[in-house]
C-alpha positions in Angstrom: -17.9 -16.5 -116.5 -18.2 -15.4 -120.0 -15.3 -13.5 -121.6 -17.6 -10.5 -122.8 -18.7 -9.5 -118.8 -16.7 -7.6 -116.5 -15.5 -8.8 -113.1 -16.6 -6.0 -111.1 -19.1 -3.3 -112.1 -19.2 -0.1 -109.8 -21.0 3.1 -109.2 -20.0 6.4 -107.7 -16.5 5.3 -107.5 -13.3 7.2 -106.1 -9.7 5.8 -106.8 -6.4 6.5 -105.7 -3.3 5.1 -106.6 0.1 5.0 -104.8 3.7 4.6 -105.2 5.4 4.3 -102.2 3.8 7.3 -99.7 2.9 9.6 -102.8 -0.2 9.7 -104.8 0.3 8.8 -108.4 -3.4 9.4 -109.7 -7.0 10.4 -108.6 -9.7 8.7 -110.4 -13.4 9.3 -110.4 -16.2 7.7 -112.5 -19.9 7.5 -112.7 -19.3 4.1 -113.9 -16.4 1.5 -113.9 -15.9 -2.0 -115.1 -13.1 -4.3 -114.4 -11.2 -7.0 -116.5 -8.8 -8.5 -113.9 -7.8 -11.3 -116.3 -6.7 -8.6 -118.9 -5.8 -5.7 -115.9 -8.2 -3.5 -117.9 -10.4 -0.7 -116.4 -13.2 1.0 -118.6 -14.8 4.1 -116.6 -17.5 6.2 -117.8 -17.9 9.9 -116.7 -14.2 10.2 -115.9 -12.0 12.8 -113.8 -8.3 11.9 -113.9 -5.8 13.4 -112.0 -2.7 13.2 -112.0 0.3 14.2 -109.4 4.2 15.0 -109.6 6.9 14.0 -106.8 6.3 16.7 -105.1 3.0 15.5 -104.8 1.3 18.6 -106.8 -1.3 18.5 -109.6 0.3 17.8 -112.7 -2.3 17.3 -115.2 -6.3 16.7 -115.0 -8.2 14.4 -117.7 -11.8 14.4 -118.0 -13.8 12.7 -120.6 -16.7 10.2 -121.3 -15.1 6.9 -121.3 -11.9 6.4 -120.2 -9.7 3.0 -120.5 -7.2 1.7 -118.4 -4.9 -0.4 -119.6 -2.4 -2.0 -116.7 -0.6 -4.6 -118.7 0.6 -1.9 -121.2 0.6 0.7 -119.0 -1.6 3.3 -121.2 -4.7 5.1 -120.5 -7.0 6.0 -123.3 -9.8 9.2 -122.8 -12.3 9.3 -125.4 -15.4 11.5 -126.1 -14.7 15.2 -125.1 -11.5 14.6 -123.6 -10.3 17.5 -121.8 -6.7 17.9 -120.4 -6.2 20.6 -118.1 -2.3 21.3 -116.6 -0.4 24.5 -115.6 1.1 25.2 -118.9 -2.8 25.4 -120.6 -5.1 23.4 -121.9 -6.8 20.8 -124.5 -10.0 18.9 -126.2 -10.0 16.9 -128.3 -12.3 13.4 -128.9 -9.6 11.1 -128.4 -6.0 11.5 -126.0 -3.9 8.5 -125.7 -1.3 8.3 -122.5 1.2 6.6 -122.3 2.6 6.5 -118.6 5.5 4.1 -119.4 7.0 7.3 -121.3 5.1 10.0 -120.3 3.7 10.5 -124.0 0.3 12.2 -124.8 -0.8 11.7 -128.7 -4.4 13.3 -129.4 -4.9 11.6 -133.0 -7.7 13.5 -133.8 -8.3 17.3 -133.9 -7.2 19.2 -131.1 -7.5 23.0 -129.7 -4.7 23.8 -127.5 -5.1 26.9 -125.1 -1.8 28.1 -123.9 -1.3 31.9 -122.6 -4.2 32.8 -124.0 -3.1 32.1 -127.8 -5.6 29.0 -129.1 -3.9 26.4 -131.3 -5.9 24.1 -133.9 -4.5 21.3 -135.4 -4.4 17.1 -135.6 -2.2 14.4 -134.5 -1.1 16.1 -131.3 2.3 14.8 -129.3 3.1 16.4 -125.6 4.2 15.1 -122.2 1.4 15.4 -119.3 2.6 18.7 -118.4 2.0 20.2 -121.5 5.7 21.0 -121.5 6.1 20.9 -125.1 3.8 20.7 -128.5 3.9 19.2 -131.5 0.7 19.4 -134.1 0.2 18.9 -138.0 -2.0 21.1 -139.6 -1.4 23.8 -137.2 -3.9 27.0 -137.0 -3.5 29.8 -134.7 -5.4 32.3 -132.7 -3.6 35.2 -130.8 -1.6 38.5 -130.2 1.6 38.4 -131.7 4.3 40.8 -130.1 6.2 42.2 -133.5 9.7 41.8 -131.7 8.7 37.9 -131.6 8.1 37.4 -135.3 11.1 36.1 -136.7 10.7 36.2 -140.5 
C-alpha cells in the first residue's frame, strides 16, 4: 500500500480509551484516518474528552482536525480549537497536548475565559485542567476588586 493512504478510514466514529477499569478519553469524529505503521490518528470534526481518576470530566477539546500521535504520546487540535474544563475556558487555532506531561501550549493567539474575566494573549502554557496560565502579550477583560490590586 502506498505510504500517502491511511489504513483505515471511518465515519461517525465513537472511541474510548482505557487504562485499567477507568476511562482515559472519549473521542468522537465525523471523520478519522489511521496510520498504524506510524500509530497516528487524524480525525476531522472532533470532540475530545478527557477524564481524571476519579473518573470525572476533566477537560473537553473540540476542533476541526485533530491528530493523534501514539508513539509520542501528543495530540494536536487545530482549526477553532476549543478547550472547555472546570477552571474556564479557551480558543484558539492551534492547542498542542502533551499527555506524557500533562502540558497544553496554544502557540497562536488565545482567549482565555476564567470567572468571567477574558484573557487575550499568545503562546499559551497550562495543564488540562486549566489549573494554571501562563501567556505573552497578555490583554485583559474584567472587574477588578480594588483590595486585589497590588500596585
Amino acid at each position: 500500500m502506498e505510504r500517502g493512504l491511511p489504513d483505515e478510514i471511518s465515519y461517525n466514529v465513537r472511541i474510548t480509551q482505557f487504562i485499567d477499569n477507568r476511562n482515559e478519553y472519549y473521542l468522537e469524529a465525523k471523520r478519522i484516518e489511521r496510520f498504524t505503521g506510524r500509530r497516528m490518528m487524524y480525525a476531522y470534526g472532533v470532540t475530545l474528552t478527557t477524564y481524571d481518576k476519579n473518573n470525572l470530566v476533566n477537560s473537553t477539546i473540540q476542533a476541526d482536525t485533530t491528530i493523534v500521535d501514539d508513539a509520542r504520546n501528543i495530540v494536536e487540535a487545530q482549526g477553532h480549537a476549543k478547550m472547555t474544563s472546570p477552571n474556564g475556558s479557551l480558543s484558539t487555532p492551534k492547542i498542542i497536548w502533551d499527555r506524557a506531561v500533562d502540558e497544553i501550549t496554544a502557540p497562536l493567539n488565545v482567549t482565555l475565559v476564567r470567572d468571567g474575566s477574558i484573557l487575550n494573549g499568545s503562546n499559551l502554557r497550562t495543564n488540562s485542567k486549566l489549573s494554571f496560565v501562563e501567556m505573552d502579550a497578555v490583554s485583559a477583560e474584567g472587574k477588578v476588586k480594588p483590595e486585589e490590586i497590588d500596585w
